[in-house]
mmCIF file of the C-alpha atoms, coordinates in Angstrom:
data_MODEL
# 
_entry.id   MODEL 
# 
loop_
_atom_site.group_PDB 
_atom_site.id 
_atom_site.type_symbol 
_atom_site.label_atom_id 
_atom_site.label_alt_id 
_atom_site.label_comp_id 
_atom_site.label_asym_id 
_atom_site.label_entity_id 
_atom_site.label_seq_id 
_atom_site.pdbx_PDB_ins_code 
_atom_site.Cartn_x 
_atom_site.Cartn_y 
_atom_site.Cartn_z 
_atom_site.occupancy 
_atom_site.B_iso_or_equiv 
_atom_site.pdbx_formal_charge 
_atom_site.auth_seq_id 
_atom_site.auth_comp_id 
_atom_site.auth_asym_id 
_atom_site.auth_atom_id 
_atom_site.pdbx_PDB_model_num 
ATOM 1   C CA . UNK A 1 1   ? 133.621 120.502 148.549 1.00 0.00 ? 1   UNK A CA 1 
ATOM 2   C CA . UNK A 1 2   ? 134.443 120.049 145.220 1.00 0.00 ? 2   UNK A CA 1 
ATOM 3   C CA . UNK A 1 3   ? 132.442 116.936 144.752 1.00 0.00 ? 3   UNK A CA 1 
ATOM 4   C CA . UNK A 1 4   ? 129.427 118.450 145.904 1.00 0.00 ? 4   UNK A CA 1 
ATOM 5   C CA . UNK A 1 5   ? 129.321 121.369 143.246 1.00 0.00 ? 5   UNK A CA 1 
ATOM 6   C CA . UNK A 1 6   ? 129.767 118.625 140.924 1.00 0.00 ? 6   UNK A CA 1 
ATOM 7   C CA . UNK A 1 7   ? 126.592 116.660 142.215 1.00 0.00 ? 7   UNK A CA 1 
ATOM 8   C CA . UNK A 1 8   ? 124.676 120.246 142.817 1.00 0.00 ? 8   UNK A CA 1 
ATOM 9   C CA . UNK A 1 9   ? 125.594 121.043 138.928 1.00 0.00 ? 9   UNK A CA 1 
ATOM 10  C CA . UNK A 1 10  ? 124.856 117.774 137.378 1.00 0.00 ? 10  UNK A CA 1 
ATOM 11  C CA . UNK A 1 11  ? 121.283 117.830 139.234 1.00 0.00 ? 11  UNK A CA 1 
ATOM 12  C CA . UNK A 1 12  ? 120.245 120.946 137.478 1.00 0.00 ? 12  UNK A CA 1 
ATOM 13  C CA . UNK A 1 13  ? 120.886 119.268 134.031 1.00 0.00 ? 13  UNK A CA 1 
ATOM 14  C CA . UNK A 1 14  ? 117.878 117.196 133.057 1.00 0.00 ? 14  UNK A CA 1 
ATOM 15  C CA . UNK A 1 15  ? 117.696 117.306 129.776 1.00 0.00 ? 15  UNK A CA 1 
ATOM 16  C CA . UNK A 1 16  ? 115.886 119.500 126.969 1.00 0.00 ? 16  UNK A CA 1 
ATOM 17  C CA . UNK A 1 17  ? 112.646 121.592 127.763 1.00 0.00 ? 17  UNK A CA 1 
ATOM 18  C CA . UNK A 1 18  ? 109.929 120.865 125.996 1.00 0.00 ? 18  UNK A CA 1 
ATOM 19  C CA . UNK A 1 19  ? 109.858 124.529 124.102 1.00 0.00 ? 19  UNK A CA 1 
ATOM 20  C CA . UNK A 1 20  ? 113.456 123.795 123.434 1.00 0.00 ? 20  UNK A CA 1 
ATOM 21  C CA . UNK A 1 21  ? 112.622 120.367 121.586 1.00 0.00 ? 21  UNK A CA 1 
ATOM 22  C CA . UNK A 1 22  ? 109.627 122.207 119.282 1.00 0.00 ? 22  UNK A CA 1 
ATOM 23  C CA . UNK A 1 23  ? 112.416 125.180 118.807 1.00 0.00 ? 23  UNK A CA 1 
ATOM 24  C CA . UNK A 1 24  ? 115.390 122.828 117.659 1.00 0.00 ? 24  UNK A CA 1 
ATOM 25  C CA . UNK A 1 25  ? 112.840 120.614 115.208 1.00 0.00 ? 25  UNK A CA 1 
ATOM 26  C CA . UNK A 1 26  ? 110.962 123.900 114.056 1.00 0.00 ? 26  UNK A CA 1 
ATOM 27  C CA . UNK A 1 27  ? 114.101 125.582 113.302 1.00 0.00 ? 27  UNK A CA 1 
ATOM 28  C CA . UNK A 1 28  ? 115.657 121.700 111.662 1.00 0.00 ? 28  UNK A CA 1 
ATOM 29  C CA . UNK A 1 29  ? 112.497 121.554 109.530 1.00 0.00 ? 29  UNK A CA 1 
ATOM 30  C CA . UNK A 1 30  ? 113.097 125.050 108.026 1.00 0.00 ? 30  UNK A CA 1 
ATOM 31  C CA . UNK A 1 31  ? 116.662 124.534 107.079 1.00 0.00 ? 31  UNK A CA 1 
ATOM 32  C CA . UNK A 1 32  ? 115.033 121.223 105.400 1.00 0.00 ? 32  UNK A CA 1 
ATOM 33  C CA . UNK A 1 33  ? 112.736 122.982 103.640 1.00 0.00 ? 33  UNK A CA 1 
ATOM 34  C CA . UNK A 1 34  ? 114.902 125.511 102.703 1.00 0.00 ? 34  UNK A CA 1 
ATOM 35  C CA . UNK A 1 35  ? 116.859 123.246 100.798 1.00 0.00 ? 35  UNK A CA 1 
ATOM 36  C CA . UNK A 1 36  ? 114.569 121.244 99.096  1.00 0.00 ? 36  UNK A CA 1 
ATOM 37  C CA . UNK A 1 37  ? 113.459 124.147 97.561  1.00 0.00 ? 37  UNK A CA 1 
ATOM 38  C CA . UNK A 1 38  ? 116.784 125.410 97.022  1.00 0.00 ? 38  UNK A CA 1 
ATOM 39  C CA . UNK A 1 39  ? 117.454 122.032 94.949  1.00 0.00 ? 39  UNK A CA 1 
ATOM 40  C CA . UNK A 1 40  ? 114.057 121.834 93.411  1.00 0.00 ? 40  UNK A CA 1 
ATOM 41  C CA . UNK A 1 41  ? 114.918 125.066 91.996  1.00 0.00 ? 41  UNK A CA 1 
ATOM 42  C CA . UNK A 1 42  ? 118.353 124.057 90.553  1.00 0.00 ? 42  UNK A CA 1 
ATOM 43  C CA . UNK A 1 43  ? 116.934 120.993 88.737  1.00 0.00 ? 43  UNK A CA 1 
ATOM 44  C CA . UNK A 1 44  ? 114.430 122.785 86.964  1.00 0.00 ? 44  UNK A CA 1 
ATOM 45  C CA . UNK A 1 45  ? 116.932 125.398 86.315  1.00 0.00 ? 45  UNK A CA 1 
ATOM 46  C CA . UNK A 1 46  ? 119.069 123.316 85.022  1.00 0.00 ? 46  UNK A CA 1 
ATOM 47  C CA . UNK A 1 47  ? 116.316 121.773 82.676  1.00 0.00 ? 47  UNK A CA 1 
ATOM 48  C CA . UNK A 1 48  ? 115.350 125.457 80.587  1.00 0.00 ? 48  UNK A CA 1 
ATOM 49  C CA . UNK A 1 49  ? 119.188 125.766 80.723  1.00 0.00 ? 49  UNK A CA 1 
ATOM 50  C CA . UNK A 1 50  ? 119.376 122.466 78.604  1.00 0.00 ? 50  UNK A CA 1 
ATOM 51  C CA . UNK A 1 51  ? 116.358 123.652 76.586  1.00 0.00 ? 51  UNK A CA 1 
ATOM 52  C CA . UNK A 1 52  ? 117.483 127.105 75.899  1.00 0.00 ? 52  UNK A CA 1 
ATOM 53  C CA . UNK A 1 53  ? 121.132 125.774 74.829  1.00 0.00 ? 53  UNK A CA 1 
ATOM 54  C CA . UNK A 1 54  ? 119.491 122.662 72.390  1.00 0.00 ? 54  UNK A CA 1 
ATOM 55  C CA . UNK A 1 55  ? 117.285 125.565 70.833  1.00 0.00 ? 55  UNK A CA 1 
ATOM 56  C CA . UNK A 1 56  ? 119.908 127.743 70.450  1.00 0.00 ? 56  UNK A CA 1 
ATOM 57  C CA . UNK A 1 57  ? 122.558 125.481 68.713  1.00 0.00 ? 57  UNK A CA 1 
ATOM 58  C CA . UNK A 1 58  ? 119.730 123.830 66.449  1.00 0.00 ? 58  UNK A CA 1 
ATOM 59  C CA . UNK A 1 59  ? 119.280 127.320 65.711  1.00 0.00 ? 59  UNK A CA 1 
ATOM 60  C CA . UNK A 1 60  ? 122.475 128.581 64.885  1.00 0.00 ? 60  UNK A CA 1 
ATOM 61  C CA . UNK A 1 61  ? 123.742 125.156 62.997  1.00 0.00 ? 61  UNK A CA 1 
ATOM 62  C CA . UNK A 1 62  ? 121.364 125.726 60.568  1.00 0.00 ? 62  UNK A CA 1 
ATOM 63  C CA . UNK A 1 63  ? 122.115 129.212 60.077  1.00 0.00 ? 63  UNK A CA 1 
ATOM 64  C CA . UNK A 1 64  ? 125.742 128.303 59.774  1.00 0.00 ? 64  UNK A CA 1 
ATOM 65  C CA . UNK A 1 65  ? 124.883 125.810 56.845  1.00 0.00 ? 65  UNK A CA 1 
ATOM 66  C CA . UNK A 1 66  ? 122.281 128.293 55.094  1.00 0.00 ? 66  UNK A CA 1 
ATOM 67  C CA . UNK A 1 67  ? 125.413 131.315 55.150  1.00 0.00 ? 67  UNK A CA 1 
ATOM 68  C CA . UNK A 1 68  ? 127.874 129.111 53.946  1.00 0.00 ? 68  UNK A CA 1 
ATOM 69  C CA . UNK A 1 69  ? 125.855 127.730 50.748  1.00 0.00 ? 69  UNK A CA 1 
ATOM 70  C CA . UNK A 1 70  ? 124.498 131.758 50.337  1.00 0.00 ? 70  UNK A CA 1 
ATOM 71  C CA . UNK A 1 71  ? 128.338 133.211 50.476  1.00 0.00 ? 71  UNK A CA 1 
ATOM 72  C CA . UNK A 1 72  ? 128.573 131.020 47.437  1.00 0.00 ? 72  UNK A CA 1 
ATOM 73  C CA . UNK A 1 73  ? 125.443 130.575 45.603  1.00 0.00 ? 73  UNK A CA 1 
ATOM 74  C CA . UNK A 1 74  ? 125.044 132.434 41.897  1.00 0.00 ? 74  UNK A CA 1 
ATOM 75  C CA . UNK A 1 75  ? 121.197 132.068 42.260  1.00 0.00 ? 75  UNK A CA 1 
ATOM 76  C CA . UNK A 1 76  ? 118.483 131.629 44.827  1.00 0.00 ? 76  UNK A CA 1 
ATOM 77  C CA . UNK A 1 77  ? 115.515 130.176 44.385  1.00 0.00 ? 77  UNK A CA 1 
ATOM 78  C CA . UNK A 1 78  ? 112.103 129.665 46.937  1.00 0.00 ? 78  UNK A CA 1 
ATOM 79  C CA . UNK A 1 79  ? 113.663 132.231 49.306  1.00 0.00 ? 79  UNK A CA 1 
ATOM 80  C CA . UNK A 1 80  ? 110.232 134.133 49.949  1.00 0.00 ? 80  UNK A CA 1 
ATOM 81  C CA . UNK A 1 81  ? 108.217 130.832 50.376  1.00 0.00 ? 81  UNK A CA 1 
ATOM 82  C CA . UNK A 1 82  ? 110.691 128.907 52.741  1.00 0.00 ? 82  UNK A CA 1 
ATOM 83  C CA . UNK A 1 83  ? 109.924 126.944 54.903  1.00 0.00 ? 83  UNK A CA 1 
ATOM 84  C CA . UNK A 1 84  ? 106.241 127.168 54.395  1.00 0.00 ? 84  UNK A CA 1 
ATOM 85  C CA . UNK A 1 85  ? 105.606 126.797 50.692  1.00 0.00 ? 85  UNK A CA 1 
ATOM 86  C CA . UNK A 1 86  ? 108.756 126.463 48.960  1.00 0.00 ? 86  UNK A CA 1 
ATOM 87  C CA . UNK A 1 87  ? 112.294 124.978 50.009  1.00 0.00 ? 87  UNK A CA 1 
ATOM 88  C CA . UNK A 1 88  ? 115.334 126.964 49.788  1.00 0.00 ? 88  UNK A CA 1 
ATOM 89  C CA . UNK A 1 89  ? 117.531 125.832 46.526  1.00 0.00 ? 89  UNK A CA 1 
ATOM 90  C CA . UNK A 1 90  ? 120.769 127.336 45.717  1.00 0.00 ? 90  UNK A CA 1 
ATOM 91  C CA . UNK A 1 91  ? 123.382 126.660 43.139  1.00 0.00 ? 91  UNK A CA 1 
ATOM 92  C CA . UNK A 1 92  ? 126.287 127.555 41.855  1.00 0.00 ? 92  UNK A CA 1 
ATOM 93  C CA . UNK A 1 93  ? 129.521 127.259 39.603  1.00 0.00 ? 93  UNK A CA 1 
ATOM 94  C CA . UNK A 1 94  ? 133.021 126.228 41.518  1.00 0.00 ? 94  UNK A CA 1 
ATOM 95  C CA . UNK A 1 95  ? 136.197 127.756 39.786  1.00 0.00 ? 95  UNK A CA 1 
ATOM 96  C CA . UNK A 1 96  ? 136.856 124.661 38.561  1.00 0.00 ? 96  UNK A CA 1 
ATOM 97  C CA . UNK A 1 97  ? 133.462 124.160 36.685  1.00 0.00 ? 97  UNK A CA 1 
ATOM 98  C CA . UNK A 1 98  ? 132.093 121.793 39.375  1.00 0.00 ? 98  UNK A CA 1 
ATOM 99  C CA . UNK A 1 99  ? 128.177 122.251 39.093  1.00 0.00 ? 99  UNK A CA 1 
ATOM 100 C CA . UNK A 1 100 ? 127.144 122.736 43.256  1.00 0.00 ? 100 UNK A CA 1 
ATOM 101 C CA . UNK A 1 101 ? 123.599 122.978 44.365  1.00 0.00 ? 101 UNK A CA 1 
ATOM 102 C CA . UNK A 1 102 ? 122.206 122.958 48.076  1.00 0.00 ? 102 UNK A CA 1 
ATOM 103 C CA . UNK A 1 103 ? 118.330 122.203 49.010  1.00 0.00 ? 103 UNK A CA 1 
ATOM 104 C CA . UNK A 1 104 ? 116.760 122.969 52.123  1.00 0.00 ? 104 UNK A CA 1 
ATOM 105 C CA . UNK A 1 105 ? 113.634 121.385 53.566  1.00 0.00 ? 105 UNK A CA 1 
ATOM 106 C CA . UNK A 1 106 ? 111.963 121.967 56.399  1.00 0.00 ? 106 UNK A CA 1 
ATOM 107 C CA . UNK A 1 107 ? 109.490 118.703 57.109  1.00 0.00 ? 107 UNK A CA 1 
ATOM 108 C CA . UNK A 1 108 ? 108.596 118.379 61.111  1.00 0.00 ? 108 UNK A CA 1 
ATOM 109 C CA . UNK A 1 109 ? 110.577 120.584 62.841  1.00 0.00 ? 109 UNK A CA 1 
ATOM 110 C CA . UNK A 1 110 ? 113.615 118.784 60.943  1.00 0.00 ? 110 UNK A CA 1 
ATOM 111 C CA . UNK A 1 111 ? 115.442 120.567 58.550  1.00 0.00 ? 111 UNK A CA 1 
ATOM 112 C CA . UNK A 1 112 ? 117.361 118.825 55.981  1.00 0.00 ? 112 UNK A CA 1 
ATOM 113 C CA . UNK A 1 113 ? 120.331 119.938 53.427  1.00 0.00 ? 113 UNK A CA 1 
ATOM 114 C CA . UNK A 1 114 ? 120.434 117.935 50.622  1.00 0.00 ? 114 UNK A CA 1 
ATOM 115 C CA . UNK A 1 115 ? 123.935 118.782 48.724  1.00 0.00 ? 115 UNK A CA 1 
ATOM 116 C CA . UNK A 1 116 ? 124.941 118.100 44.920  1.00 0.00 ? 116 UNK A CA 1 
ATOM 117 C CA . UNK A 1 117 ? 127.830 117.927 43.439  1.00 0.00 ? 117 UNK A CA 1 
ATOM 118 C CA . UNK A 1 118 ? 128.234 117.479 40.220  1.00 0.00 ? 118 UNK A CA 1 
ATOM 119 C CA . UNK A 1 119 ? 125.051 114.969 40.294  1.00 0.00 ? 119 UNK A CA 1 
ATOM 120 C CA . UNK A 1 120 ? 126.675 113.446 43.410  1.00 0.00 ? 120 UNK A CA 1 
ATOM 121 C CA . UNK A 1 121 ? 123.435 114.296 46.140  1.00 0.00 ? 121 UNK A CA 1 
ATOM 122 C CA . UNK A 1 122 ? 124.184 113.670 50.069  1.00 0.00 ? 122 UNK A CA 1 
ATOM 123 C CA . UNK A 1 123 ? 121.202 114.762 52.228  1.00 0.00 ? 123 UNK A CA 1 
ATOM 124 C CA . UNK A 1 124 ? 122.036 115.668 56.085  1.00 0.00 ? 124 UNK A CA 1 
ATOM 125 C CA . UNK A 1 125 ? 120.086 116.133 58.358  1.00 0.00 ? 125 UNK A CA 1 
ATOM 126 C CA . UNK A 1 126 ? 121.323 119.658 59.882  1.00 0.00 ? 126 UNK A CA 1 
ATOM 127 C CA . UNK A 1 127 ? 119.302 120.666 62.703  1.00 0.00 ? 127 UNK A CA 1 
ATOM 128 C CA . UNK A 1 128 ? 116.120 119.160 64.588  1.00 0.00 ? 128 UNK A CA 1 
ATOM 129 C CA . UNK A 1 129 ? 113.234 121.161 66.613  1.00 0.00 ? 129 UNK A CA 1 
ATOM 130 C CA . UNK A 1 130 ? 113.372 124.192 64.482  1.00 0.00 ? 130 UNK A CA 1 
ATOM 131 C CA . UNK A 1 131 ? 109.837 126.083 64.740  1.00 0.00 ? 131 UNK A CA 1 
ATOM 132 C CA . UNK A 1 132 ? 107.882 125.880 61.245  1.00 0.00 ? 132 UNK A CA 1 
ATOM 133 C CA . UNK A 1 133 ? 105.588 129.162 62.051  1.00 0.00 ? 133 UNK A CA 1 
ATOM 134 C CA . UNK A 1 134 ? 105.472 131.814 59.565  1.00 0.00 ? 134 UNK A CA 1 
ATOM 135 C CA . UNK A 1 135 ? 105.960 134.314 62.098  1.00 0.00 ? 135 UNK A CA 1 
ATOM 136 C CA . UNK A 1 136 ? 109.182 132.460 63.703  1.00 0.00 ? 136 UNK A CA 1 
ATOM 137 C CA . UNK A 1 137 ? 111.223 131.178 60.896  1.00 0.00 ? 137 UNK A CA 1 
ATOM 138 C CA . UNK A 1 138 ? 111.454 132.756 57.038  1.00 0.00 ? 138 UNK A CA 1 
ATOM 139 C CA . UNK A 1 139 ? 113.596 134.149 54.447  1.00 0.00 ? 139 UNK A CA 1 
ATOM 140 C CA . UNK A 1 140 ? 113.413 137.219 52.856  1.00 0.00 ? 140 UNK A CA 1 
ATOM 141 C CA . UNK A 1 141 ? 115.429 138.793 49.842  1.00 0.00 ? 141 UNK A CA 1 
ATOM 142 C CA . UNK A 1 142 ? 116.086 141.623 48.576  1.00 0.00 ? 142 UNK A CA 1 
ATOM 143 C CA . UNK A 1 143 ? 118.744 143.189 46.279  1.00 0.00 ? 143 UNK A CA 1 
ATOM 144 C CA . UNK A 1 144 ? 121.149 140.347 46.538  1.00 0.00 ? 144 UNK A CA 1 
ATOM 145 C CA . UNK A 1 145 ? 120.920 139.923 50.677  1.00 0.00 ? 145 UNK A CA 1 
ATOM 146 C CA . UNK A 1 146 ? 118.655 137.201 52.159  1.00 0.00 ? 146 UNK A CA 1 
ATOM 147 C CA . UNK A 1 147 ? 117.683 138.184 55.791  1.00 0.00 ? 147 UNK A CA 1 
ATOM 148 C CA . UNK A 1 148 ? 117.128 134.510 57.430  1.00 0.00 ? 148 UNK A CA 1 
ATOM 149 C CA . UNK A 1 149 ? 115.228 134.153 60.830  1.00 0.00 ? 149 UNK A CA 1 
ATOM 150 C CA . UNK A 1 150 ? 115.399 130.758 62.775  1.00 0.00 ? 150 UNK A CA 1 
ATOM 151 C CA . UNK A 1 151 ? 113.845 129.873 65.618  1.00 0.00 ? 151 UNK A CA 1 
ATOM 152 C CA . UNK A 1 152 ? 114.592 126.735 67.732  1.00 0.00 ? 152 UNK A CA 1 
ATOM 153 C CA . UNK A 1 153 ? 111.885 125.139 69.956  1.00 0.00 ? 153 UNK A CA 1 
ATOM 154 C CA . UNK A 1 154 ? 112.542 122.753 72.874  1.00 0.00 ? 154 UNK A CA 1 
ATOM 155 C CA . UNK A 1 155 ? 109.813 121.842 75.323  1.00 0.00 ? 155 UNK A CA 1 
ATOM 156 C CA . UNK A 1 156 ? 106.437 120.815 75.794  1.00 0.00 ? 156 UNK A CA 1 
ATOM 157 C CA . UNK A 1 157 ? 103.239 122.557 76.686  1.00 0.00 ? 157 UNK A CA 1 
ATOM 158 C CA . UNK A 1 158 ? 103.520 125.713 78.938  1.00 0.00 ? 158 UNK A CA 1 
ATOM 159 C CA . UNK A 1 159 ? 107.418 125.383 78.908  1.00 0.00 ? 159 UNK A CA 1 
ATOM 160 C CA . UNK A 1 160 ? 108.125 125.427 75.620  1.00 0.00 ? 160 UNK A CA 1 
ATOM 161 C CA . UNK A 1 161 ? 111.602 127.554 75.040  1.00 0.00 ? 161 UNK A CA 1 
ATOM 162 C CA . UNK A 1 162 ? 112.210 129.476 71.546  1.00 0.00 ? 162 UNK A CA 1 
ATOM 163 C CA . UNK A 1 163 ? 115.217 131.154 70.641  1.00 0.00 ? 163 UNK A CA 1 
ATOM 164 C CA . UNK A 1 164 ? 115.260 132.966 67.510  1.00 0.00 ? 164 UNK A CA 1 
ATOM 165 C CA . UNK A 1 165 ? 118.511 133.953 65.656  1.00 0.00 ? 165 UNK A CA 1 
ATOM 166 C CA . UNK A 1 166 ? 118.681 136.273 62.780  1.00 0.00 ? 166 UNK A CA 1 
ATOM 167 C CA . UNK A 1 167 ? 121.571 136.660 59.474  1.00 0.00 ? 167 UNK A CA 1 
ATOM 168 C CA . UNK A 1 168 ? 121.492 139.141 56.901  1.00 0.00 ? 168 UNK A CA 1 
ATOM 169 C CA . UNK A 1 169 ? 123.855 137.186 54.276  1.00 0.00 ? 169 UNK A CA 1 
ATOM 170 C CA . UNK A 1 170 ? 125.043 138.716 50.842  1.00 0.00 ? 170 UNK A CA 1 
ATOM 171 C CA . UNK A 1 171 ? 125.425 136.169 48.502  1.00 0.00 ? 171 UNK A CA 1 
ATOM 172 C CA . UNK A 1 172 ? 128.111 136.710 46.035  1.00 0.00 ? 172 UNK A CA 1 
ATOM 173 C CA . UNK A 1 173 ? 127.134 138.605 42.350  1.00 0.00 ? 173 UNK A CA 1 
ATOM 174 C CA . UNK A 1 174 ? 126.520 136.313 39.484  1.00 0.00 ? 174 UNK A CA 1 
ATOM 175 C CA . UNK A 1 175 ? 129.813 135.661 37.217  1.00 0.00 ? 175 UNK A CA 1 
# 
């Protein structure tokens, strides 16, 4: 008895319909789908991410360089021209007497520090792919405070990635 309910049950089974094949490989071609997208979307993601982050710390390096030689400079000279026209050039006198000066130039989207020391000039080389246009990076000064704007690019053609950073610095009075 019980071996013919087997036999009566396994005859029914005869496989997969054909609307149940086209369901399961419809279905299986979604999912697929789904996550190629899903990991198209995460690589390109991931490449403005890189972008935005190289822009940013090109960006803010050179700031950091350009506040530390303002918080000591005496004078400042080509503020209102850099990058364009003029290059940044500050100087000043250590404690000690020591003669400093630091020059900025900004030649291909490569801005340089070139720092003296009592005659003794190094030039670095103190951020890369920083964005030459009037409009995106400048100095301005006025009554002893030099606003500087920065702006890092990283990219090419339509996905081109700028970040802009902005310091108001107030250099130290004359002694």
């Amino acid at each position: 008895m019980m071996l013919s309910k087997f036999k009566a049950f396994t005859k029914r089974q005869a496989g997969f319909t054909l609307i149940e094949l086209i369901a399961a490989v419809a279905i299986s071609g979604i999912i697929g789908l789904g996550a190629s997208i899903a990991s198209g979307q995460v690589l390109n993601q991931t490449s403005a991410n890189n972008d935005y982050t190289s822009a940013s710390r090109n960006a803010l390096n050179a700031l950091y360089w350009i506040s530390h030689d303002v918080l000591m400079a005496q004078t400042i000279d080509g503020a209102e021209g850099f990058p364009q026209t003029d290059d940044l050039s500050l100087s000043w006198t250590g404690w000690d007497n020591t003669v400093y000066s630091a020059n900025y130039t900004l030649e291909n989207g490569v801005l340089k520090r070139a720092y003296s020391e009592n005659g003794q000039l190094t030039t670095t080389v103190i951020a890369s792919n920083i964005n030459p246009d009037v409009l995106l990076t400048y100095c301005v000064s006025s009554n002893g405070t030099l606003t500087v704007v920065i702006t890092g690019s990283v990219g090419e053609g339509d996905k081109i990635i700028n970040v802009t950073k902005v310091r108001i610095i107030t250099s130290r009075p004359n002694l």
